[in-house]
C-alpha positions in Angstrom: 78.5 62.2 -62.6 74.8 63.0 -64.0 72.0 61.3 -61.8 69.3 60.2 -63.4 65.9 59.1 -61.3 64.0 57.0 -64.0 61.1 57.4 -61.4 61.9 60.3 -60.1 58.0 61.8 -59.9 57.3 59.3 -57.3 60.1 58.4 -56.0 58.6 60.6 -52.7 55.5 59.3 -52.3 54.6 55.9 -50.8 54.2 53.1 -53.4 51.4 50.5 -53.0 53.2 46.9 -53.0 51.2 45.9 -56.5 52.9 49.6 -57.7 56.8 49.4 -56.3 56.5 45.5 -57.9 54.9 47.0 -61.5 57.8 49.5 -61.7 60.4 46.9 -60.9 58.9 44.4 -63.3 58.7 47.0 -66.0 62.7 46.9 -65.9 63.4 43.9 -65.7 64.9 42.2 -68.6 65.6 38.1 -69.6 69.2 37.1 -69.8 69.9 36.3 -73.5 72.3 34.0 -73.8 71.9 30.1 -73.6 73.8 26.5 -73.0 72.9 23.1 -74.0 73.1 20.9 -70.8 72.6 17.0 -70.7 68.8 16.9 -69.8 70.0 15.2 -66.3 71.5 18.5 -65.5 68.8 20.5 -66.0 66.7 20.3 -62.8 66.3 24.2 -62.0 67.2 25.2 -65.3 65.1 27.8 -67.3 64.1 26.1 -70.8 65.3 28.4 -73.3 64.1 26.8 -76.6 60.9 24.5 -76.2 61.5 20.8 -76.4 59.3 18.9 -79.5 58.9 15.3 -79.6 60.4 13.7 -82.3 58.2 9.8 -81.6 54.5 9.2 -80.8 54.4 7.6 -76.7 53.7 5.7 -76.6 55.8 4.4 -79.9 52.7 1.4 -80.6 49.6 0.2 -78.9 50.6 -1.8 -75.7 49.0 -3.4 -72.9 47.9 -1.6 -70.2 47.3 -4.3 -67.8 48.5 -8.0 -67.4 46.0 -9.7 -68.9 45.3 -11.7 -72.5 45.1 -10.0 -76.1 42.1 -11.2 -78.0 39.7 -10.4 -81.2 36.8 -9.5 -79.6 34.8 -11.1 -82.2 36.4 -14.8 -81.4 34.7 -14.5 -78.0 30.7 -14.4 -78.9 31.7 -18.6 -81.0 34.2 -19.8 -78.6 32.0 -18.7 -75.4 35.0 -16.9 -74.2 37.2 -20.3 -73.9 40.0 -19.9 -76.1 43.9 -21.3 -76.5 46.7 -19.2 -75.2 49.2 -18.8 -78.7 51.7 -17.1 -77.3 53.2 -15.1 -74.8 54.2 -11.5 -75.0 56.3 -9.7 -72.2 56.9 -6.0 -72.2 59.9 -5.6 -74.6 59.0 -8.4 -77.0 57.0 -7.9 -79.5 54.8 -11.2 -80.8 54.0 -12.1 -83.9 50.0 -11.7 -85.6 47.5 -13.2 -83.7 46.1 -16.4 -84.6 42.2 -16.4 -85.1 40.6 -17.7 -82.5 43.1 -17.8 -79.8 44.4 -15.9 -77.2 48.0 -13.8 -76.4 49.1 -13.6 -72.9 51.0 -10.6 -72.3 51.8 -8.1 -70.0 52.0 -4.2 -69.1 53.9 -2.5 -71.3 54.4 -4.9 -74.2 52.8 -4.4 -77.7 50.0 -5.6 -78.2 49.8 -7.9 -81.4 48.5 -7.7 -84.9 44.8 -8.7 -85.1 44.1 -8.1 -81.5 41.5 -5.5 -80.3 41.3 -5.9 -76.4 43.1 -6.8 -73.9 41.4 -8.6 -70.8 42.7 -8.5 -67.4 44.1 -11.5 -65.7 41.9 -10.7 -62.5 38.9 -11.5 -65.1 40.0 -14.8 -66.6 40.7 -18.5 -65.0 43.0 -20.5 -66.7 43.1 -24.6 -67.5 46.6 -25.8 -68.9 47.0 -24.1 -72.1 43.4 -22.5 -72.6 41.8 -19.5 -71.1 37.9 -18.8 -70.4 37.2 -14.7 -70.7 34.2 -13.2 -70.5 32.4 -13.3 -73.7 30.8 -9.3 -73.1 34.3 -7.4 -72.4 34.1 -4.3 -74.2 36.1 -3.9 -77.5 39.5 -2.1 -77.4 39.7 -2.3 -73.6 42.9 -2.0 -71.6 44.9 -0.7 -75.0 47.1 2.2 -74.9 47.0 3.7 -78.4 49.9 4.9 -80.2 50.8 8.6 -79.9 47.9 8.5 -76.8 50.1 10.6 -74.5 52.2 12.4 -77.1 52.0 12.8 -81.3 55.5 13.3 -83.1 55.4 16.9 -84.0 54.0 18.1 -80.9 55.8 20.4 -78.3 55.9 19.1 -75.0 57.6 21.3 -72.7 57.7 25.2 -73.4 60.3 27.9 -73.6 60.2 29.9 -70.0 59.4 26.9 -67.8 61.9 26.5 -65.1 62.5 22.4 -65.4 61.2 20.3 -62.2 61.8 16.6 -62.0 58.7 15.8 -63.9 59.5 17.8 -66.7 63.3 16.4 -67.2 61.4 12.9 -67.2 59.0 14.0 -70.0 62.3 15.6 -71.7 63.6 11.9 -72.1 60.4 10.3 -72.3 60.7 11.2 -76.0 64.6 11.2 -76.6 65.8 14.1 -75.5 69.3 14.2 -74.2 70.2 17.3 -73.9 67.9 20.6 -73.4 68.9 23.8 -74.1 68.3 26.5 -71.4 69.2 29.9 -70.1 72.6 30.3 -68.5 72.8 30.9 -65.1 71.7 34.8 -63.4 75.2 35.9 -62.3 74.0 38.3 -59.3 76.9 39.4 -56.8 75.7 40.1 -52.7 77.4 42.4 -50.2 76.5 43.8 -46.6 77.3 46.9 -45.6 77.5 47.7 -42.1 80.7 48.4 -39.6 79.1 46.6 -36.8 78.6 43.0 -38.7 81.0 40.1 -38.2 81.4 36.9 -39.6 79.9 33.5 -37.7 83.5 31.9 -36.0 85.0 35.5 -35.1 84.5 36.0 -31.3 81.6 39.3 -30.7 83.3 42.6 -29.9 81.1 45.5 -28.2 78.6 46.6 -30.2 79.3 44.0 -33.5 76.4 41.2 -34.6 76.9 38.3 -36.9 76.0 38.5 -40.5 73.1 36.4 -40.6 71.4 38.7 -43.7 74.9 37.0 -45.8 73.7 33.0 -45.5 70.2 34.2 -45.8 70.3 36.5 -48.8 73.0 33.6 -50.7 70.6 30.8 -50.0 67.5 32.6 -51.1 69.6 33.2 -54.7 71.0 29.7 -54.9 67.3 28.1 -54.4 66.8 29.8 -57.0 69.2 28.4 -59.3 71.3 31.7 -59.7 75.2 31.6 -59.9 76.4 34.2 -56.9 79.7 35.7 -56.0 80.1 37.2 -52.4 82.0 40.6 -51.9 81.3 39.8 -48.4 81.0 43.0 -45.7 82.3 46.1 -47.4 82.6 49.0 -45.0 81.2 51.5 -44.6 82.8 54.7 -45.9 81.6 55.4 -49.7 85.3 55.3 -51.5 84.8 51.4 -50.4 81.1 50.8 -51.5 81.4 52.6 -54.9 84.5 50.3 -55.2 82.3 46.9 -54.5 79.2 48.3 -56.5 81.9 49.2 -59.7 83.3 45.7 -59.6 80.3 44.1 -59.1 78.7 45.6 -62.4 81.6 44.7 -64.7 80.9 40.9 -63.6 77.1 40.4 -63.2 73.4 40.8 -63.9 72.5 41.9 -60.3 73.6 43.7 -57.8 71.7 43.0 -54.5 72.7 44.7 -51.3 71.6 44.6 -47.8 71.6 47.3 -45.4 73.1 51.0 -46.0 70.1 52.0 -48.2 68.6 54.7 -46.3 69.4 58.8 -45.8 71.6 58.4 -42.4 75.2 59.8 -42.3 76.8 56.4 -42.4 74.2 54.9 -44.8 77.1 55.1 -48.3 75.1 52.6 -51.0 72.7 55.1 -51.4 74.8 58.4 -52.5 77.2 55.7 -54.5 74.9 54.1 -56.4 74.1 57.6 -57.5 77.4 58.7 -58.5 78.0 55.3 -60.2 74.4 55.4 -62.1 70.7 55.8 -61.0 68.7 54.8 -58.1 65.2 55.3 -56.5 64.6 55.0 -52.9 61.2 53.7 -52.9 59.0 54.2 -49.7 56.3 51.2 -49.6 53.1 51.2 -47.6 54.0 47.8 -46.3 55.4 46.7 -43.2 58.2 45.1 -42.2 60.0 46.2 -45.4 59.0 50.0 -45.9 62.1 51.0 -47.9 63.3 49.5 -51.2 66.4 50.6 -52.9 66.1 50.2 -56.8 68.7 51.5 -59.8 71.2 50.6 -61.9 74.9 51.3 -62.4 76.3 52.1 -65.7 74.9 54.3 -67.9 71.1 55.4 -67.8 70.0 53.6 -71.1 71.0 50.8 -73.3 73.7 48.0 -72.7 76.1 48.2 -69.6 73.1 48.8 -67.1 73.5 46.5 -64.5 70.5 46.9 -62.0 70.7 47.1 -58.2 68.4 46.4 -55.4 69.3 47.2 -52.1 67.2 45.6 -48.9 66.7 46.9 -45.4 69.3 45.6 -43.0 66.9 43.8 -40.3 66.7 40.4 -41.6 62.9 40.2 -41.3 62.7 42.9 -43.8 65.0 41.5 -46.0 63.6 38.6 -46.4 60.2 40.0 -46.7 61.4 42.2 -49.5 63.5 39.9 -51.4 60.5 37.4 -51.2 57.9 39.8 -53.0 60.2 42.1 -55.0 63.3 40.8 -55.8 62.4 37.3 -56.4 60.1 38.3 -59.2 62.7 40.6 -60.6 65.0 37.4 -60.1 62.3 35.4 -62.4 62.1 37.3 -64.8 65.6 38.3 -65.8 65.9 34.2 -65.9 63.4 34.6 -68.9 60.7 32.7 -66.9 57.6 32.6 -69.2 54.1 34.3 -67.4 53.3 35.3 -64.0 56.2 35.8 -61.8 54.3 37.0 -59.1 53.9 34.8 -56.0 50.1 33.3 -55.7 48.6 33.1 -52.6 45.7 31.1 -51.1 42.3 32.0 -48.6 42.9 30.6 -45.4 40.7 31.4 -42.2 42.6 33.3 -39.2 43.1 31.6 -35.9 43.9 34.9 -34.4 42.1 38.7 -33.7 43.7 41.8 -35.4 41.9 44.4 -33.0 43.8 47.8 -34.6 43.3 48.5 -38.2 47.1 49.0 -39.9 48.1 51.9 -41.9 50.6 49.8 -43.9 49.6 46.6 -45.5 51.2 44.1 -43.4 52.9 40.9 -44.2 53.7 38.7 -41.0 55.1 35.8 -40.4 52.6 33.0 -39.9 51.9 29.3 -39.8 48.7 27.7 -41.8 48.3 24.4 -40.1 45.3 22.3 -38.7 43.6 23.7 -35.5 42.3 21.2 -32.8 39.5 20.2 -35.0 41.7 19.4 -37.8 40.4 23.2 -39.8 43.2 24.8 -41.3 43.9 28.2 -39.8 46.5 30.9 -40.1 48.5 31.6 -36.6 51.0 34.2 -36.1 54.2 34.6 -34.5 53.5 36.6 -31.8 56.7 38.7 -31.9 56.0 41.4 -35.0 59.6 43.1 -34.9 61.6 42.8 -38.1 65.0 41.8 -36.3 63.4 38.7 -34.9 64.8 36.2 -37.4 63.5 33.2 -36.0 59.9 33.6 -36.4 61.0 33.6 -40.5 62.5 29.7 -39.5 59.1 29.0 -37.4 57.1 30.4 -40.3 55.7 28.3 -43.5 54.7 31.3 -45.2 53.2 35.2 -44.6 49.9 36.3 -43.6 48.6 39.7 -45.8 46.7 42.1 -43.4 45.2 44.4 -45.7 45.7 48.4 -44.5 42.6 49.5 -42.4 41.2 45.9 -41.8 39.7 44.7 -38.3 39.9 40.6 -38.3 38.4 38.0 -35.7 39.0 34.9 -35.3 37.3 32.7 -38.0 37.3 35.9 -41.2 39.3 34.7 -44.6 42.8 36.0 -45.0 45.4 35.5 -47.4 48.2 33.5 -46.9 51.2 33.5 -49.0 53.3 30.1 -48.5 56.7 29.7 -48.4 56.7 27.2 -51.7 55.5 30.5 -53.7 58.0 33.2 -52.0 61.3 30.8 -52.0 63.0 28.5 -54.9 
């Protein structure tokens, strides 16, 4: 079968991090299709058509406060000592106000006809059936107008936004009961590796549990995808163009761990190529040099399904999936602007003595020093099989290439909230 490298004039060269992620976001493309889901089920979900409010909220001018409704012109004659009429609770609503008297109500309820302001109960003393207010409260106080938080017509939540819980609230807040939003990313995981065994299956010489499995299926299902497991495929190539062949006829993505490099027992690489395209990508970053990137299928039009394929040391493949695939992930969810992860200045608690060739990403912690500063720690083991500093971590330190830091310089830090779910 024809090869084809769609990046094939770089494809030996060492990408910068902002490059390898343009070239992967350039081919990247949002699911079509969509569901309607009740709005309580779509926490997670990507809004696929934007959700316009059909009422003003609020519906009339209420209350904002317990208090009394008055006409702020009664107050200058009466010297603020006026006759409660009625009384209005939230849910009721009262009939016109009587000139010269006042309407107890409270929060939430509508305020009546003829009223102009609403005085707070904290403001006012009460004698039997009368009430004394001050006679200079300012007109239209303590009155939420209709339409003040949303006007009928307008669009309150747009296409692209992946629903949180505020945003299913503001969905209902004007009726909505059911949204209408992307279907799930269907994207299918294997490991490939002869040595790797599944947690509850006693060690043999030589053999390591799968830990990259739970990892790589948890990072997918914070992200709301739908993800099928081919489990460990071994490693001879008849078997990994099998998995890869399957896998395309039944999902978006293909994401692999592990067998993407040039060795004799490294298969995904060589299959991937006889099933399609791919581009080993060399990245001046570290941990998380190599990136596998292609598609099986044809080279152009429908039936493409792309394929990324992570280093097998779980630091790197975390790392990678975090900055690479995650945005890839985003945006084939049809996730409206950036998909990129944003990161924040932070001072470093640490020294960096030797300039880096490689742009590094290490795990770190941002937390309050002894004097209650924020600063950026790091674990102090840098190798990319040492899974646990990911778990002791809250996010990732960039150490620009060729950059000396002491103990006090800026930094950017990349938190966890902005590389996961």
């Amino acid at each position: 079968m024809t090869t084809h490298n769609d990046c094939s004039e770089i494809s030996r060269s060492q990408l910068s991090v902002e490059e390898a992620l343009e070239l992967l976001l350039a081919q990247s493309r949002p699911i079509a299709d969509s569901e309607r889901v009740p709005t309580r089920s779509g926490l997670g979900r990507v809004l696929a058509e934007s959700v316009v409010s059909t009422i003003d909220v609020p519906g009339w001018d209420n209350s904002a406060m317990d208090g009394y409704a008055v006409r702020s012109a009664d107050l200058a004659a009466s010297g603020g000592r006026l006759p409660v009429s009625q009384r209005i609770p939230a849910g009721v609503v009262g009939p016109s106000l009587e000139s010269g008297t006042a309407a107890r109500i409270f929060t939430g309820a509508p305020v009546p006809a003829g009223a102009d302001t609403v005085v707070i109960q904290e403001s006012c003393t009460t004698d039997g059936d009368w009430v004394r207010v001050p006679p200079d409260v300012k007109a239209g106080a303590n009155i939420r107008r209709t339409g003040e938080d949303i006007a009928a017509g307008s669009q309150v939540i747009s296409a692209g936004i992946r629903l949180r819980a505020q945003h299913l609230g503001l969905a209902a807040s004007v009726g909505a009961a059911e949204l209408t939003v992307r279907r799930r990313l269907r994207v299918t995981v294997f490991s490939s590796g002869d040595e790797l065994v599944m947690p509850g299956t006693p060690l043999g010489p030589g053999q390591i549990y799968n830990s990259n499995r739970f990892t790589l299926i948890g990072l997918l299902e914070e992200l709301g995808c739908e993800v099928r497991d081919l489990g460990i495929v071994r490693d001879t190539l008849d078997a990994t163009m099998e998995a890869l062949a399957e896998a395309a006829e039944r999902s978006d993505l293909i994401l692999a761990s592990g067998g993407v490099s040039v060795g004799e027992e490294d298969h995904v690489k060589p299959a991937v190529e006889r099933l399609g395209s791919l581009d080993l990508w060399q990245i001046a970053m570290r941990p998380g040099k190599p990136l596998a990137f292609g598609h099986i299928g044809g080279h152009s039009g429908t039936g493409r399904t792309p394929f990324i394929g992570s280093p097998g040391n779980p630091v790197s493949l975390f790392v990678t999936f975090c900055l690479f695939a995650r945005p890839f992930i985003r945006r084939m969810q049809g996730i409206a602007g950036s998909v990129r992860p944003a990161a924040v200045t932070a001072e470093v608690g640490f020294t960096w003595p030797r300039p880096a060739k490689r742009r590094e990403f290490q795990r770190a912690r941002l937390e309050p020093d002894e004097g209650g500063r924020p600063r950026v720690s790091l674990y102090p083991n840098r190798s990319s099989a040492v899974l646990s500093s990911v778990a002791w971590a809250n996010g990732l330190a960039v150490i620009p290439e060729g950059r000396v830091l002491q103990a006090g310089d800026p930094i950017e830090f990349i938190p966890f909230s902005e590389l996961t779910g």
